[in-house]
C-alpha positions in Angstrom: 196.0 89.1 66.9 193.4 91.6 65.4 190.5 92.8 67.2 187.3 91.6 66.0 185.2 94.7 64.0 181.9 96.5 65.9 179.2 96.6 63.7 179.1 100.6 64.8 182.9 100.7 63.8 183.3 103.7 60.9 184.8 102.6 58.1 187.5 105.2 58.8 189.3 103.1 61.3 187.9 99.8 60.1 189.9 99.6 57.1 193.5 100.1 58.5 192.4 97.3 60.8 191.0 95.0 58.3 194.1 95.7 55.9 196.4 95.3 58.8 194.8 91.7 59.3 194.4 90.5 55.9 197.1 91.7 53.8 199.7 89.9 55.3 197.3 86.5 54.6 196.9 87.8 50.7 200.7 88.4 50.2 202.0 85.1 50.8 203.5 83.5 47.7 202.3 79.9 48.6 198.7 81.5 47.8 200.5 81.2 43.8 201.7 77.7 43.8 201.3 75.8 41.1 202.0 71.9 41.3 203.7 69.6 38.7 203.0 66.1 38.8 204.7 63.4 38.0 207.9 64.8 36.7 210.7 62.2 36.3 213.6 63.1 37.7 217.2 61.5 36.6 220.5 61.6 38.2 222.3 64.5 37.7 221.1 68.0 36.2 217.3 68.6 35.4 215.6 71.1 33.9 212.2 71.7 34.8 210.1 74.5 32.6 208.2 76.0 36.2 205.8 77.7 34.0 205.1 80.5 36.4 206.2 83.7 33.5 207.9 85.3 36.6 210.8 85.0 38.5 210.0 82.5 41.3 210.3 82.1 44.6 211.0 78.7 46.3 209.7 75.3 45.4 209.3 72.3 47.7 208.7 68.5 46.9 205.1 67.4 47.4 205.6 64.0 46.7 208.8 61.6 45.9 208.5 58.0 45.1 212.3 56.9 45.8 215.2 58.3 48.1 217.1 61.0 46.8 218.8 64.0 47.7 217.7 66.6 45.2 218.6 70.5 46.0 218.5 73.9 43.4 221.4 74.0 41.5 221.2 77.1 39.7 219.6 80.9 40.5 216.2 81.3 40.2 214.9 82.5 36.6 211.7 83.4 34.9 211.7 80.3 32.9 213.0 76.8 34.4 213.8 75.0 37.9 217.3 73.9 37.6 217.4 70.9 40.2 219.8 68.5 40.7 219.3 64.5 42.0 221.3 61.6 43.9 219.6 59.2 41.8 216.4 59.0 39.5 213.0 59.7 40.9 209.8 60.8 40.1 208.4 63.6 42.2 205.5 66.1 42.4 206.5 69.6 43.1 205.2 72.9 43.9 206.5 76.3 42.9 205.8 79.3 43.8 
């Protein structure tokens, strides 16, 4: 864990620390999620347009209203989710 800053602490050395504290915090892709709501799933292959103009880097269900085994059935790509279910669903899901 990082050691608080002195207020007589020159900037000099203060900045490696702070950077050494923070960045990892700033980096993390979950900081970029963006949530879809209430996409409706059916059984079998789905394409979902992630909207995200970049390759992405994981997704995870927020919410499901039904059971159903859904997984990533294609590589990730700059435009769509490629997700496939056990049955039809609706869902809320974040990607990042």
């Amino acid at each position: 864990m990082a050691q608080p800053l002195s207020n007589k602490l020159d900037w000099s050395i203060a900045n490696p620390i702070w950077a050494s504290a923070i960045n990892p915090v700033l980096s993390n892709a979950l900081n970029n999620i963006k949530i879809i709501n209430n996409v409706n799933i059916v059984t079998g292959t789905n394409v979902i347009n992630h909207g995200l103009g970049r390759l992405q880097q994981g997704w995870i269900i927020l919410d499901i209203d039904s059971s159903a085994i859904i997984y990533r059935s294609a590589p990730f790509n700059d435009k769509n989710l490629i997700l496939t279910s056990s049955a039809p669903t609706t869902i809320s899901i974040g990607v990042f």
